[in-house]
N, C-alpha and C positions, 0 to 999 in steps of 0.2 A: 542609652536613652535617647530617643528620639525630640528634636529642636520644635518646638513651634512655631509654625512659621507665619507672622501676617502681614496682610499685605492690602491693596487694590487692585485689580485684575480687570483690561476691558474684552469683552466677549463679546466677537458678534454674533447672534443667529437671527434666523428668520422664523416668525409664528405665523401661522393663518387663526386668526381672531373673528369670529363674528359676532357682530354686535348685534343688540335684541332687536335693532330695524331688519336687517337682513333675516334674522330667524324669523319675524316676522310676516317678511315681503316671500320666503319658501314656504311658509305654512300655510298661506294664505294661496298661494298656489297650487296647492295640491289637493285643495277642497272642492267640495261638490258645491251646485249654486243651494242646493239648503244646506249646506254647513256654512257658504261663505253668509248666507241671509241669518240664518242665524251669531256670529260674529257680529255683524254691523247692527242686528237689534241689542244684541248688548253690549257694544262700544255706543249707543245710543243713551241706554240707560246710564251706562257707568261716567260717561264723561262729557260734561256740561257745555264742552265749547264745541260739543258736533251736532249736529241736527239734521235733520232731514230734509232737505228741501223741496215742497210738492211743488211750485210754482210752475217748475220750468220744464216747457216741453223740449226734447229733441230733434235736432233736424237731421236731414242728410247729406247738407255741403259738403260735409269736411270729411268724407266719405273715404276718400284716398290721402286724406292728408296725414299720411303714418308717419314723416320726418319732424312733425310739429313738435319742437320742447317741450319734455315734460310741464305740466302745469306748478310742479312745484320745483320748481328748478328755479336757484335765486335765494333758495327761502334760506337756506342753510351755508355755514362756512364750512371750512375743511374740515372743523375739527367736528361736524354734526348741530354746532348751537346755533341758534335765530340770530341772524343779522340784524340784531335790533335799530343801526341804525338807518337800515334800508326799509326800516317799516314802513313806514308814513307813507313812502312811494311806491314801496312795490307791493306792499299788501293790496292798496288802491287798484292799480293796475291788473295784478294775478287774480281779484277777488270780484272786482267789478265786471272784470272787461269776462271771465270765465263764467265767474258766478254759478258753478254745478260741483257737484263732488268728483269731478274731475273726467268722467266717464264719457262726456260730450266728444269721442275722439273720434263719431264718422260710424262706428260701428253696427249701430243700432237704427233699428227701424223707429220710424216717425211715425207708423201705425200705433195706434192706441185701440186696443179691442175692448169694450166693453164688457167687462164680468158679468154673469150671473148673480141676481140679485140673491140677496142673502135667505130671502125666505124659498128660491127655487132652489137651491140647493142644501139646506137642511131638512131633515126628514126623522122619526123614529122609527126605526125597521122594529118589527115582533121577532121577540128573541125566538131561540126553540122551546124555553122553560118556560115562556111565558103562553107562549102558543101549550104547552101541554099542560099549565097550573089550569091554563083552560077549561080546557077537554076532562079535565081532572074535578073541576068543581060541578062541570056539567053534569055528571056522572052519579049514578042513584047509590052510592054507597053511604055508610056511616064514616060519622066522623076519626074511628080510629085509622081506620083504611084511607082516610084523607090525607091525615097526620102519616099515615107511612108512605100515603103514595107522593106528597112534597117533599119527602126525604130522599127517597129514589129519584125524582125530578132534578131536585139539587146535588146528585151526584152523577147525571148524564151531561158527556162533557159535547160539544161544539158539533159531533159528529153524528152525536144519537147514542152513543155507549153508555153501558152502566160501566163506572169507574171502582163502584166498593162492592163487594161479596155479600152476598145474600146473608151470611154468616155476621159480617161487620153491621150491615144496618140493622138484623133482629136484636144484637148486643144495644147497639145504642139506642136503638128505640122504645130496648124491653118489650119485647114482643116476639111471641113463635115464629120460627122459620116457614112454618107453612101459612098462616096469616101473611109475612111479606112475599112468600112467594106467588099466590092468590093477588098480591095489589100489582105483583112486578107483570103479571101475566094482562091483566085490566089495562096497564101501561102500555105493554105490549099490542096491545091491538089499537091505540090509538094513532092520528097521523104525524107524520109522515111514518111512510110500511115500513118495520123494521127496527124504529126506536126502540130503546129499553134493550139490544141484545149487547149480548156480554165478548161478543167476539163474532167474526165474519160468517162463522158457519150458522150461527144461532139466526144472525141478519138475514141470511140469504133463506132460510129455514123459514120463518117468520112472515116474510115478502110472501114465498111459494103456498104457504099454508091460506094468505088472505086472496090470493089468485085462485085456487081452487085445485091446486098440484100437491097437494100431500100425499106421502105414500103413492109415488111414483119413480120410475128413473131417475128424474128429476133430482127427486130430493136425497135418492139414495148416491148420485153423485155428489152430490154438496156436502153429505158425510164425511163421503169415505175419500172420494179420488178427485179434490180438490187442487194438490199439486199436482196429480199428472195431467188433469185437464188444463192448467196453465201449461205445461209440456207440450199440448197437443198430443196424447198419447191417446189417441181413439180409437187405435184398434186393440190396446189393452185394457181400454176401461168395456169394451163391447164385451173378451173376453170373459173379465171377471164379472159382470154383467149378466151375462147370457142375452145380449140384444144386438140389434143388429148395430156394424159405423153409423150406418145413416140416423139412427136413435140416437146414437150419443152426441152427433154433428147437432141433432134437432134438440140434446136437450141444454146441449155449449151456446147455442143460438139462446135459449130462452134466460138461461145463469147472465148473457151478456147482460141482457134487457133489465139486472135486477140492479139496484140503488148500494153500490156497498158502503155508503155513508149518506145516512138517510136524514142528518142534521144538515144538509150543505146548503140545502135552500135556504137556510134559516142564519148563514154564518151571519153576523156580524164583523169579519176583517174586512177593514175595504183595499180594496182593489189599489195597488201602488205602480202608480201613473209615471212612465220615465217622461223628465222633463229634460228637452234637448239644449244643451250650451251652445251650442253653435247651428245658424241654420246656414245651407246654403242651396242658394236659388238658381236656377237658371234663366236670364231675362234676355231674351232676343237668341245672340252669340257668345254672351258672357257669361261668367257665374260671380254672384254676389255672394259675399259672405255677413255674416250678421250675427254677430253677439246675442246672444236672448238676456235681455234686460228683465224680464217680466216679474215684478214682486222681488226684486232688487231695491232696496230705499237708497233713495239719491241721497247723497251725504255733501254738507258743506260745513262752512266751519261758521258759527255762530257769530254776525257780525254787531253784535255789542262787548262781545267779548273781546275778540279782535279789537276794537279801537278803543277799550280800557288797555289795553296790551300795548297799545301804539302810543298812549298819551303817557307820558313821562312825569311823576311824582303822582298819579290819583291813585298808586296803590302802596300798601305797606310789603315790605321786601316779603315774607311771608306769603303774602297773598299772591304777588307777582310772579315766584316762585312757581307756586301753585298753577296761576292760571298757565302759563309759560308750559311748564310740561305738559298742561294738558293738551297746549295748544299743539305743544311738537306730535304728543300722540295721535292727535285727530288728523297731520296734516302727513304724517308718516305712512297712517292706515287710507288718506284718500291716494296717496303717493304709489303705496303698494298695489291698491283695486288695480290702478290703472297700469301700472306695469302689468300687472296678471293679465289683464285684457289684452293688452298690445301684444303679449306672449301667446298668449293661446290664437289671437288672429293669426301672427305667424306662422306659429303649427300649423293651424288649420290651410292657410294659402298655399305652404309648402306640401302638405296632403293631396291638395288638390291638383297640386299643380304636377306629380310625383302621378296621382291615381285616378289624372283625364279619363284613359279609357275606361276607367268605373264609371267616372259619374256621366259617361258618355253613353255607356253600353251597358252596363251591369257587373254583378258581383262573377260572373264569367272571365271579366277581364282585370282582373284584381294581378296588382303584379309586385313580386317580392319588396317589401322593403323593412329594414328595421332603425329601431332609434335611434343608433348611429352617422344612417345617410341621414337624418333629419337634422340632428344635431352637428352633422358637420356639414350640411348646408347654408344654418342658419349661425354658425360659430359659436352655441350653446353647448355644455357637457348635456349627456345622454343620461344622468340622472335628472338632468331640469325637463328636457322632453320625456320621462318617463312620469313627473307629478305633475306636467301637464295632460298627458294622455291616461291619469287614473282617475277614473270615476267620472271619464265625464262623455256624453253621449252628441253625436254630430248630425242633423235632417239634412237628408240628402233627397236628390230625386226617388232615389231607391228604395227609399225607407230610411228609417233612424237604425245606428249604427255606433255602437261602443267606439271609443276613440282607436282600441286597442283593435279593433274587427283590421283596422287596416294593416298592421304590424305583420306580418309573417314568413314562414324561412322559404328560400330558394329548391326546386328541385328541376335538377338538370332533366329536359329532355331530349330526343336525337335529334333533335337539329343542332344542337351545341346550343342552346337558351334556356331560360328558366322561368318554370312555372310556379305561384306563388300556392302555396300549402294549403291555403284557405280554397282556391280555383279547386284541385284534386280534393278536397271534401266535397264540396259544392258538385262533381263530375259523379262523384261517389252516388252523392245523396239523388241524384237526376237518375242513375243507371237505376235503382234501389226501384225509385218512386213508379218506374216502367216497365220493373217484372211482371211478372206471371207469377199470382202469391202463391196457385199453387206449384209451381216451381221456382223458386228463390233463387237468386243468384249469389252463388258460393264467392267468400270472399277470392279463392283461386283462379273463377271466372272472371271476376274483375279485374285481378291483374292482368288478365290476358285483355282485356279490351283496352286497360289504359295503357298497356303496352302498343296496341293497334295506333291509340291516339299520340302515340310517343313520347307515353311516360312511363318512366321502367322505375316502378318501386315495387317493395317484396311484399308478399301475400302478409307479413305479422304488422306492415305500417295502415295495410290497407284495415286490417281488424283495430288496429290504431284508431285509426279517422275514424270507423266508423264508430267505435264506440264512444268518440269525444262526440258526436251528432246524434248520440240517443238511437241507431239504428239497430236491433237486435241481431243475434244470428238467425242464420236460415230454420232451424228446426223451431225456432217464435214465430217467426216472421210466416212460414208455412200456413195455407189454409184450407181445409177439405171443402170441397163443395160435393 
């Protein structure tokens, strides 16, 4: 029988703990500026002792002043609680003398551009159903035919399709298949060419019939030899045809010209605008970098609350409690923005400073790097430089450019040096752009030319590249003239 043994025992080990301000101050850096805007709209709503401060504009003094203390630096002891007895004095000090949500660190432009007034930019676009309830009421039919043809309306979705079978709407409408096929036909001729079909060939059928092309080549390619004219197979659709390449060429030319989504004028998605986190300028010999602030709400910390917080007995423990976390929350989250900015400035300066001949010369001169040299440049882990470089987009002279555009892997060429991955795309997409479409250059061609240029990689990376750039093979790419 085994003794029980007890006892006290001291053990040491080591934990890594993070506590909800550090989950915080990571999460909040790996967001976009509309997920960070959104956060700070509801740390607005949710908690009383922050607010927004419009008052204060920005300047550009403090421009290079990156060594500057944090602004909340002081406010807290070791153990994370408010120094409450350093209120009185250093609230005064950090809150007067700062008086911003912390953000005032230099980064940001002093320009204030004036938005668009509220009534230039709201509009009501015509849908496509409403453009065709239209067309539809204009129209000399009886009322059953109305009622069938708002049903068919309301089942053409975004693009111009009917989405339900001619089968489905005579059931629910209670009414013959040849009565809705008679209103879908009435539809069918309304605008834009091509509404109302059930699928691309019906579309393109439809289009060709109000042009005055039925029952031609035309239309009997749009039947039958639809994939191989995507092929480019013209001298087997002439074949089965009986007409000459040059009819099929003429009648490929005229299928381009036809609408194969004939709702598109009508979308209603709007158009999603990338907003850039970082600009950087070139002014004279230098390059400036700049935070984009824009529709960012300035956050400060609510000062009646604060000097209820600072006066000793005007609250019940209860209350003080209360206000006190809240205070730490608000002063945590302006603690965090501002690390996030100070972080992503550094990214960005060590980019620049790593990818001069980019923002010198162009995306030609892009030269290998990954998150590793960045992160061990600036003595951060390569997981913080990779939530800093997701999702967020940088203005250059060049154009706007993913954070991540500049990341890419090294390929040796013969001189003993290394070309960055993105440059051989970029060389790729230039050779492409300068064929002779009707002779295409084979992806085996091009390795022999970047081979000239002296870069030796194999014919399957080159099909690689090109198909992460959207570039087809040669037998698409091909064109008969």
């Amino acid at each position: 029988m085994t003794a029980v043994d007890l006892g006290l025992k001291i053990k040491l080990a080591q934990k890594i703990i993070m506590t909800p301000q550090l989950q915080q101050a990571i999460k909040l850096l790996q967001l976009s500026r509309l997920e960070l805007t959104q956060i700070i709209n509801q740390q607005l709503v949710e908690n009383p002792v922050l607010e927004e401060d419009v008052t204060e504009e920005f300047t550009e003094e403090s421009v290079q002043n990156k060594e500057e203390p944090l602004l909340t630096e002081g406010i807290f002891d070791k153990t994370g609680e408010i120094k409450l007895e350093d209120m009185d004095f250093g609230w005064e000090n950090y809150f007067d003398e700062k008086g911003s949500d912390g953000r005032d660190l230099g980064y940001f432009s002093a320009d204030i551009e004036e938005s668009p007034s509220y009534e230039q930019t709201v509009s009501m676009a015509t849908t496509l159903s409403e453009y065709l309830l239209w067309q539809l009421r204009l129209s000399q039919i009886d009322k059953e035919s109305i009622y069938i043809g708002e049903f068919i309306i309301g089942n053409i979705d975004d693009d111009g399709y009917l989405q339900a079978s001619i089968s489905e709407i005579s059931e629910i409408c209670r009414v013959d298949v040849i009565g809705v096929e008679r209103v879908l036909k009435i539809i069918q001729g309304f605008d834009p060419p091509g509404v109302g079909a059930r699928d691309l060939r019906e579309c393109l059928q439809i289009q060709l019939e109000q042009i005055g092309l039925k029952d031609t080549p035309v239309e009997e390619t749009i039947k039958k030899y639809l994939t191989d004219l995507e092929k480019h197979r013209y001298a087997e659709i002439a074949k089965r045809l009986n007409i000459s390449v040059n009819d099929v060429m003429a009648a490929a030319n005229v299928i381009k010209g036809l609408e194969p989504r004939p709702g598109r004028a009508y979308s209603t998605v709007n158009a999603g605008y990338i907003v850039p986190d970082v600009y950087v300028y070139k002014i004279g010999e230098d390059y400036v970098i700049m935070l984009n602030d824009d529709g960012l709400p300035k956050l400060k910390v609510n000062p009646y609350y604060r000097h209820l917080i600072a006066e000793r007995g005007a609250l019940l423990k209860e209350e003080r409690e209360y206000l006190e976390a809240k205070f730490r929350t608000a002063v945590w989250l302006i603690k965090s923005i501002e690390q996030r900015n100070r972080t992503i400035y550094k990214v960005t300066k060590n980019i620049l400073d790593r990818q001069i001949e980019f923002f010198e010369k162009g995306g030609g001169y892009l030269k290998p790097m990954t998150l590793k040299d960045i992160a061990s440049d600036l003595g951060m882990h390569e997981s913080t430089i990779s939530r800093v470089t997701n999702n967020k987009y940088i203005y250059t002279p060049h154009g706007l450019f993913e954070f991540r555009y500049f990341f890419s892997s090294a390929i040796q060429n013969s001189s003993g040096g290394t070309v960055s991955s993105v440059t051989v795309r970029n060389i790729i997409k230039g050779i492409v752009e300068g064929e002779d479409s009707r002779k295409p250059v084979s992806d085996h061609h091009i390795v022999n030319i970047l081979k000239k240029m002296g870069i030796h990689i194999a014919r399957r990376t080159v099909a690689k590249y090109r198909t992460e750039i959207d570039i087809p093979p040669t037998n698409i790419r091909r064109k008969y003239t």
